[in-house]
N, C-alpha and C positions, 0 to 999 in steps of 0.2 A: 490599146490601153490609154486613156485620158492622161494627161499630166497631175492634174492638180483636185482636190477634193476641198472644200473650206466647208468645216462644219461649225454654224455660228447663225446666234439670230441675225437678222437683216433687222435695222432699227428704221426708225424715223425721227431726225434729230428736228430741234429749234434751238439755234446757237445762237448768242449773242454778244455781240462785241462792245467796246464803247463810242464803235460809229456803224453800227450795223445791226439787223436782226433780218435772220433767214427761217421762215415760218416752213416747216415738215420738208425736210431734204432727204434724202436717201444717206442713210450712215450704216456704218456698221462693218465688220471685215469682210462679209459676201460681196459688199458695196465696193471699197477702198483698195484690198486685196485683190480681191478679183478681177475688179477693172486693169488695175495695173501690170497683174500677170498678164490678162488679155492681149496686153499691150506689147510685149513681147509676142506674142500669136501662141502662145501657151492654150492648151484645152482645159479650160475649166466648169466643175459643176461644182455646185450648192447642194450644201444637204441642209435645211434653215427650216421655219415656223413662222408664217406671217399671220396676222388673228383680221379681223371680217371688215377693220377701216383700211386695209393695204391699198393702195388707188392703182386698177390695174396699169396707170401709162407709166408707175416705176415699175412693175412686172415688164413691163413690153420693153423697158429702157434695158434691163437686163437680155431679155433675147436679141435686140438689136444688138448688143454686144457683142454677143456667140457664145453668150456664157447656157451652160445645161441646167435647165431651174425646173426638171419635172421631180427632181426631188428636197423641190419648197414646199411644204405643207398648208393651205391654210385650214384653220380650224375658226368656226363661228361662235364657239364659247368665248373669246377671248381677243381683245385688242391687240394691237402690234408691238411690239419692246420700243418705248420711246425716252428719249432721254432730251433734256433743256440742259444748254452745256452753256455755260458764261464765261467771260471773259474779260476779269476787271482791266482796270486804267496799267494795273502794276499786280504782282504776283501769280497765283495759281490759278488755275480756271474752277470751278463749281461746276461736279456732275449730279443731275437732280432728276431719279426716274418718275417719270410720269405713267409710263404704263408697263407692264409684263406680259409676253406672250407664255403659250404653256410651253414646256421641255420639249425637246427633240427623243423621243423612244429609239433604241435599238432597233427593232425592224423598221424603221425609216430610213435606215441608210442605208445607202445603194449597195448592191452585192459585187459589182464589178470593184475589179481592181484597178489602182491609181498609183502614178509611180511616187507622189507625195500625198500623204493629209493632212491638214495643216486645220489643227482644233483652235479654234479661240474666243470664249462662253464670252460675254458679257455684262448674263446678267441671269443665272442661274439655270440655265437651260442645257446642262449636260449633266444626269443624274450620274451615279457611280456604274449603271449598269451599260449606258453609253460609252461613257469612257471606256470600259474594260470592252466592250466590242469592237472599240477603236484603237487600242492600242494593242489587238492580239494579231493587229494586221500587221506584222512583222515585214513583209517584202516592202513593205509601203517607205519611203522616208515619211517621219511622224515628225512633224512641228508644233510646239505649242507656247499658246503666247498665253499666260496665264491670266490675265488682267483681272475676268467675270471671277476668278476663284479669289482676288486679294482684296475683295470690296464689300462691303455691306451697306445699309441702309437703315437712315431713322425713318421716325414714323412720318414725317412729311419727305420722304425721298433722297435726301440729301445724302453722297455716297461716303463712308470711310473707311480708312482700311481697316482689313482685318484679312488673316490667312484663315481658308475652310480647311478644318478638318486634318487632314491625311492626306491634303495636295504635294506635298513636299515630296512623298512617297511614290507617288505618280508621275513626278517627273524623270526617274530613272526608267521609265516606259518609253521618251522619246529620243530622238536624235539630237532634235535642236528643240534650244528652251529659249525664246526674245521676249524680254521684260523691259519695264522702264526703268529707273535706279530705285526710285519710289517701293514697286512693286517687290524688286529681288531684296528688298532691306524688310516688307512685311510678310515676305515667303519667310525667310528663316530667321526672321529676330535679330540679324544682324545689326552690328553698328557700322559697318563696312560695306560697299558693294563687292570691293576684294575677297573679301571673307565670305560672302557667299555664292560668287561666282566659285572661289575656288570648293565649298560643299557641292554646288552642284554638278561640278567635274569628279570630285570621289566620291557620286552619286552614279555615274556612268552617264551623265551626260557627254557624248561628243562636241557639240560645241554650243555654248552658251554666251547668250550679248545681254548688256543693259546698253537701252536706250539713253542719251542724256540731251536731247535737244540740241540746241546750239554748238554745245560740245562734240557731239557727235557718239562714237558708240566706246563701250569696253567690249572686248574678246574674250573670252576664254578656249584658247585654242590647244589640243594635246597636250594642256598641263600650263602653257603659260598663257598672262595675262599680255592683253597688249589696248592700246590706246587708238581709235582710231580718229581721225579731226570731221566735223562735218564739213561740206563744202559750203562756205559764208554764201546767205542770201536774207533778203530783206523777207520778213514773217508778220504775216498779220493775223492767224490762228493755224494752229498747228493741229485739226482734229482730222483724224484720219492717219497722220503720220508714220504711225507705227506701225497699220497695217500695211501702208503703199511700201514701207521698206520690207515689207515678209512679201510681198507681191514683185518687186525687183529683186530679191535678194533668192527668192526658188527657181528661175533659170538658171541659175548658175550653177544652184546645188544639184539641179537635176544632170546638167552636165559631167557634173564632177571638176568642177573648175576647182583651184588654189580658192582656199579658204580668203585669206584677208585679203583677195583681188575681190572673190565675190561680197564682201561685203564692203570694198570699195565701191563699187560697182550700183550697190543697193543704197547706197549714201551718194553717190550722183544723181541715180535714179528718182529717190526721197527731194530731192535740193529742189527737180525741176516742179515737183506738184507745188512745193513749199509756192515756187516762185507764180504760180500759180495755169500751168500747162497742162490743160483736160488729162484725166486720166488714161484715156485711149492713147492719147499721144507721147506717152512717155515715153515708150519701146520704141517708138520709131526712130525718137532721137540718138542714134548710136553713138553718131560723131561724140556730141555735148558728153554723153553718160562716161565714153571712155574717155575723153579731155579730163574734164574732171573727178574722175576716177583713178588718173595714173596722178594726179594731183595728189588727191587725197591718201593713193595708197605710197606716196615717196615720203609724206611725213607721219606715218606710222609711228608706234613708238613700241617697245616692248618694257614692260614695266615690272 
């Protein structure tokens, strides 16, 4: 049985900073995630949709890795999921899609079982009948990072939020729910991330985080809230982040490790890509993850 499952388009970004621009990189949580579980020596596959500009040497960059990508689809109707992500002088970054691949179908995902799968849309590529094939895998640990479900788009691209549908509803389908603060405020209309961290716990989530950058995460652990710090490093774009911590942070769950070590653990992990340490290399660095990890996890807070 493989470890790990990510089911999610594979994008192709162009990101731009205010002293940089990176023309078609490999993005996206197959990309981000995956690498970084890799990194641990974690076994991962892809269940993804790439459309007919994919350039095979990022194909081939994924199998150099060890990651399993016989079940990436490509399809010739349809371009790749690409997004142009910016990055002013001061505030928020601007996510802007440029292209769409088609959805991920039910029988495209693999039949074999995974001791986690870890869903996380993008950009509309997991219809309802997906999902429901995905979350009837009960033996599975089920992760999902809702991002592709709290975004929409105007007529030139530009993303904002909004909650789809009957997503709220689906998250008592997983184990673990990772959001940004952003995100878990347009799942439930809160005013509070408290207030819907604590819905999605009397939703039957086990454990639910918001993301907060610099900050580091929130918990929602067995009922209580807790604070966790990120570990301080110098940041020059943060894209990718969110999935490299659901990529350090499924070792540990697959272990069964103490909760708020592992998600210490996944906020060391996070620190070192920030600082900017190839993906592959993350897992290797044990020493650093647990340095900074028993760091991180001595000033916890419970709130």
């Amino acid at each position: 049985m493989k470890d790990l499952l990510i089911v999610s388009h594979i994008s192709l970004d162009y990101i731009t900073t205010p002293t940089s621009h990176q023309m078609r990189v490999l993005g996206g949580p197959p990309y981000y995630t995956g690498f970084a579980a890799r990194s641990f020596d974690l076994e991962v596959a892809i269940a993804s949709k790439i459309g007919k500009d994919f350039p095979e040497e990022f194909m081939q960059e994924f199998k150099r890795a060890g990651l399993d990508v016989k079940y990436v689809k490509k399809t010739l109707l349809a371009g790749t999921t690409s997004y142009w992500i910016i990055y002013p002088e001061k505030g928020e970054r601007s996510l802007i899609v440029t292209g769409t691949c088609l959805p991920i179908k039910p029988e495209e995902l693999p039949e074999e079982q995974f001791k986690c799968i870890h869903v996380s849309p993008i950009c509309s590529e997991l219809p309802k009948a997906t999902m429901d094939a995905i979350t009837s895998r009960r033996e599975s640990l089920l992760i999902l990072d809702p991002q592709g479900f709290t975004r929409s788009f105007s007529y030139d691209g530009i993303a904002y939020s909004m909650a789809w549908g009957d997503i709220v509803e689906e998250l008592s389908k997983f184990h673990v729910v990772k959001a940004s603060e952003a995100e878990w405020l347009t799942l439930f209309g809160c005013s509070s991330v408290r207030e819907a961290l604590e819905a999605s716990w009397r939703k039957g989530v086990s454990l639910s985080i918001a993301t907060r950058g610099a900050k580091g995460v929130y918990a929602m652990v067995e009922g209580s809230l807790y604070d966790i710090p990120a570990f301080p490093v110098d940041v020059r774009h943060t894209t990718g982040a969110g999935d490299v911590f659901v990529g350090c942070l499924v070792p540990s769950l697959i272990k069964g490790e103490d909760l708020l070590w592992a998600i210490s653990l996944a906020c060391a992990g996070t620190s070192l890509f920030l600082e900017g340490i190839p993906l592959l290399q993350i897992g290797q660095m044990k020493n650093s993850i647990e340095e900074r990890a028993r760091e991180i996890h001595s000033s916890i807070k419970r709130l």
